[in-house]
N, C-alpha and C positions, 0 to 999 in steps of 0.2 A: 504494500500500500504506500501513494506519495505520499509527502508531506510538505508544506512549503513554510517559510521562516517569517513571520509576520511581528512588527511591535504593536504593543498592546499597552492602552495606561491599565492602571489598577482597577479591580472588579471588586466590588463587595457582594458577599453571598451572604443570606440570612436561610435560616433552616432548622432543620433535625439533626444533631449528631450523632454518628455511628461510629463505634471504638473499633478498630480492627486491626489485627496484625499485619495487615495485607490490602489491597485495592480489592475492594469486596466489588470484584463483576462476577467474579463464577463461582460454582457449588454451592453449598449449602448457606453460604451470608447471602448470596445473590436474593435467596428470600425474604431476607430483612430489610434487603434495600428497595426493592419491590413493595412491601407493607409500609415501610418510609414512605416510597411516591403516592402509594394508596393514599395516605393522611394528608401528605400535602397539598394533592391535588385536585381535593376533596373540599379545600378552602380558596377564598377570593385571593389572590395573590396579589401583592403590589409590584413586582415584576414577572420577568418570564421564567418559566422553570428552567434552575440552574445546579450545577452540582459543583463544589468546592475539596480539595485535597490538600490541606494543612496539615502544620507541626509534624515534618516529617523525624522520625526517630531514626538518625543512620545507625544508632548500635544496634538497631536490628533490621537495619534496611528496609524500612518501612514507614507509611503512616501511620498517625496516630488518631485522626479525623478527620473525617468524612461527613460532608456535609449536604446534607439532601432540602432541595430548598431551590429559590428564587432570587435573581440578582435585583440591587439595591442601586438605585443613584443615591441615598443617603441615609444616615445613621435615622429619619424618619420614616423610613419606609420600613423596618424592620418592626413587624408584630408581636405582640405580646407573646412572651414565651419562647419567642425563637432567639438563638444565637447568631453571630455575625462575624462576618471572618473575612480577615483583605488581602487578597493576592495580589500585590506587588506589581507593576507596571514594569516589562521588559521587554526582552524576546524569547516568543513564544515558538515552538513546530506546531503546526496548524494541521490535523489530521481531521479530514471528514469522510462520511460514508451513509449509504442508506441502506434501508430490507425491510421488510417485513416485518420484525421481530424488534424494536429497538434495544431490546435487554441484548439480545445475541450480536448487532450492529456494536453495540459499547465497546461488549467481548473482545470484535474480530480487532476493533480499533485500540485497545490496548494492547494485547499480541502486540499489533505491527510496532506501537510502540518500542514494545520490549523488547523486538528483535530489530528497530534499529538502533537503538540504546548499545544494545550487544555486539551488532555487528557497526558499532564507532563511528555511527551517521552523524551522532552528536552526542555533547554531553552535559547531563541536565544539569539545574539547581537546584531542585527540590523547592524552593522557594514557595510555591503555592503550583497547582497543578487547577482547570477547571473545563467542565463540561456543560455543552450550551445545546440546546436542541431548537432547530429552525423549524421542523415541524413534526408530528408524530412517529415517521419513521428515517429521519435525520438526528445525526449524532455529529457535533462538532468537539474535537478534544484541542487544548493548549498547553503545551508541556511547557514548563518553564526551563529555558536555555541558561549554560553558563556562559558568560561572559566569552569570548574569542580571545585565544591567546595572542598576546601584544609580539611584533614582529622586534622589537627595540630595547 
């Protein structure tokens, strides 16, 4: 799957938090993130539905939340009860895709992630990671980018 390198300002996500050791797209959390989007999207939103990937923990190589939710122009659009979280304005790999499925479309798009991650297309920050949906079966991911090494 492409990707193409886009800058991005800063996104705030408000939402539900999910603890997990891992990017809960597959197995058995995949159903709690599922039951997540049930709730959320079950409510009037003050933006569009958005998904946030913070406070990544590298001693275990991974996140720590997960944030199931709707993106914010401001610390007033966040609803009662929900959390808010700011991924950072940089550059981002811009990974989109559609199907049928958009739980399995997330899926295939974090794979390609992880196998260009592996195969040295790029190399992240972990900074905030977030996923944006243009429409029911559209998945947009932004990985956050490290910085380019300085030639000097």
């Amino acid at each position: 799957m492409d990707f193409n390198v886009v800058d991005r300002p800063e996104v705030l996500v408000a939402g539900t938090v999910l603890r997990s050791p891992a990017l809960a797209v597959e197995g058995p959390r995949r159903a709690k993130v599922e039951e997540a989007w049930k709730r959320i999207l079950s409510r009037r939103l003050p933006g569009p539905p958005t998904t946030a990937y913070v406070d990544h923990a590298p001693e275990i190589n991974s996140y720590l939340t997960h944030i199931v939710g709707y993106r914010c122009r401001s610390i007033e659009d966040l609803l009662p009860g929900d959390v808010l979280a700011r991924v950072p304005g940089g550059r981002f790999a811009r990974f989109i895709a559609s199907g049928d499925d958009l739980g399995d479309t997330i899926v295939s798009i974090w794979r390609a992630v992880w196998d260009a991650e592996a195969g040295g297309r790029f190399v992240r920050s972990y900074t905030g990671d977030w996923e944006h949906y243009p429409d029911d079966r559209t998945a947009e991911v932004f990985v956050a980018l490290a910085d380019e090494p300085s030639d000097g």
